[in-house]
C-alpha positions as CSV (number, residue, x, y, z in Angstrom):
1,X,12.5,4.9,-0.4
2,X,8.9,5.7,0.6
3,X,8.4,8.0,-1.8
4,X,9.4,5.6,-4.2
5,X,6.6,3.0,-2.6
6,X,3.9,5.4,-2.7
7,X,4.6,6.3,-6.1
8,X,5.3,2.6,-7.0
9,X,1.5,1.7,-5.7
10,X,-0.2,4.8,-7.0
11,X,-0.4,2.7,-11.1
12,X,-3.8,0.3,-10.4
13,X,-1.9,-2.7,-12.1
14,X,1.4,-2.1,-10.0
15,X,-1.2,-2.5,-7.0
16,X,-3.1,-5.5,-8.4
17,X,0.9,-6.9,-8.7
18,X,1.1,-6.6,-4.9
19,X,-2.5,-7.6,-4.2
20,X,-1.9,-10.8,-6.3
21,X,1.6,-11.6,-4.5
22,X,-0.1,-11.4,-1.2
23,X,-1.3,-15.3,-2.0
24,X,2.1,-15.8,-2.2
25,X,5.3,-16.1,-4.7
26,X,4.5,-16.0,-8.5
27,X,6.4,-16.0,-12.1
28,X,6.3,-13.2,-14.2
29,X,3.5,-15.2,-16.3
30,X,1.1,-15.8,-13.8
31,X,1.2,-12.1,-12.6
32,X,0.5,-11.1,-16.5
33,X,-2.5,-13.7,-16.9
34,X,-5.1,-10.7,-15.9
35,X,-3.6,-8.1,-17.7
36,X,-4.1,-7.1,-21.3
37,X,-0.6,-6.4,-21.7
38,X,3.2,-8.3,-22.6
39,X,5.4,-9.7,-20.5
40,X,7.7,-6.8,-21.0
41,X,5.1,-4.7,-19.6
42,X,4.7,-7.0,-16.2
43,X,8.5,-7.5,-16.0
44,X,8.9,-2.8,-15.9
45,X,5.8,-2.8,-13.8
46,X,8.1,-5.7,-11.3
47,X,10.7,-3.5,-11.6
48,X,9.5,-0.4,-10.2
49,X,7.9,-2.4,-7.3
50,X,11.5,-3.9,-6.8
51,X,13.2,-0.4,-7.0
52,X,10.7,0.5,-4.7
53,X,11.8,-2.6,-2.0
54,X,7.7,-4.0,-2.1
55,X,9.1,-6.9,-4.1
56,X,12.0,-8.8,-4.8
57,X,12.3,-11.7,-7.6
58,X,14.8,-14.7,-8.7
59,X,15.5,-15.6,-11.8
60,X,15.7,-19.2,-12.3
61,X,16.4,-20.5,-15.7
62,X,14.1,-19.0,-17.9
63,X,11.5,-18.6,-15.1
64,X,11.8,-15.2,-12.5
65,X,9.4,-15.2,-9.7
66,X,8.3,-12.3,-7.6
67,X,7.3,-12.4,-3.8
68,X,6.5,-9.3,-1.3
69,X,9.6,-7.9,0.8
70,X,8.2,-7.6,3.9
71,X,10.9,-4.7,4.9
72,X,9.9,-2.5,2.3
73,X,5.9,-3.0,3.2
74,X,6.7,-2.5,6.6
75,X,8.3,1.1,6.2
76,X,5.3,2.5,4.1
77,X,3.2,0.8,7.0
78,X,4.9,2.3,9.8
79,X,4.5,5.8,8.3
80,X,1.2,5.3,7.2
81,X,0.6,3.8,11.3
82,X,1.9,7.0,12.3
83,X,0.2,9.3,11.0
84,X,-3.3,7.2,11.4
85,X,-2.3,6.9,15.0
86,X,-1.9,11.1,15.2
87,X,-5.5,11.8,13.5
88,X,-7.3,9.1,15.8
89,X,-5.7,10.9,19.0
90,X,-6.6,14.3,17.9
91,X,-10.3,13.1,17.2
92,X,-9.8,11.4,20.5
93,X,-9.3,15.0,22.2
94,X,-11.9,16.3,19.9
95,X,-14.6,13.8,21.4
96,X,-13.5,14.8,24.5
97,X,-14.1,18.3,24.3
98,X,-17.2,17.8,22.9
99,X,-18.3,15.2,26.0
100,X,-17.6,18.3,28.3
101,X,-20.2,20.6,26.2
102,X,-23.4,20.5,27.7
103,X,-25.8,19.1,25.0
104,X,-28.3,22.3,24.2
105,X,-25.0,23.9,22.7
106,X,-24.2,21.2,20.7
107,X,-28.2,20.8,19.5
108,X,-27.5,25.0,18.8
109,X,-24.1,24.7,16.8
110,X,-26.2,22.6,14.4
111,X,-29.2,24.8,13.6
């Protein structure tokens, strides 16, 4: 499933989709007002982000809305988290090591 969220938010209009339901719930019209493109269009670009669990929708009527899943954001987060968290630690240990060098070697190593 994350692969399928990644690739989901790597198209620029699925993104402005999700961008747009972070204000909250909204038909399938309102998400297509900015977008030179049909209804059609909107309603496949809805559908990947719902095969992708960002989004889920109801379709009431003649009217389907769309609003975030939270689940589905919450798993890219938590690997995207994880691997921010590992980076920040090894430039933690990395600030570390270069705290310990006396300063003339540092001044040197950028000559």
């Amino acid at each position: 499933m994350l692969d399928q969220a990644f690739q989901a938010l790597a198209d620029p209009t699925r993104r402005a989709v999700v961008e747009r339901l972070c204000d909250g719930p909204a038909s399938v019209s309102e998400l297509a007002r900015p977008f030179a493109m049909t209804l059609a269009a909107v309603v496949q670009h809805v559908q990947v982000l719902e095969g992708a669990g960002l989004v889920r929708s109801q379709k009431i009527g003649r009217v389907r809305t769309v609003q975030l899943d939270p689940a589905g954001l919450r798993a890219s987060e938590s690997w995207l988290v994880a691997r921010r968290t590992r980076a920040e630690h090894q430039l933690d240990r990395l600030a570390a090591v270069l705290a310990d060098q006396p300063t003339e070697a540092i001044d040197r190593s950028q000559e």
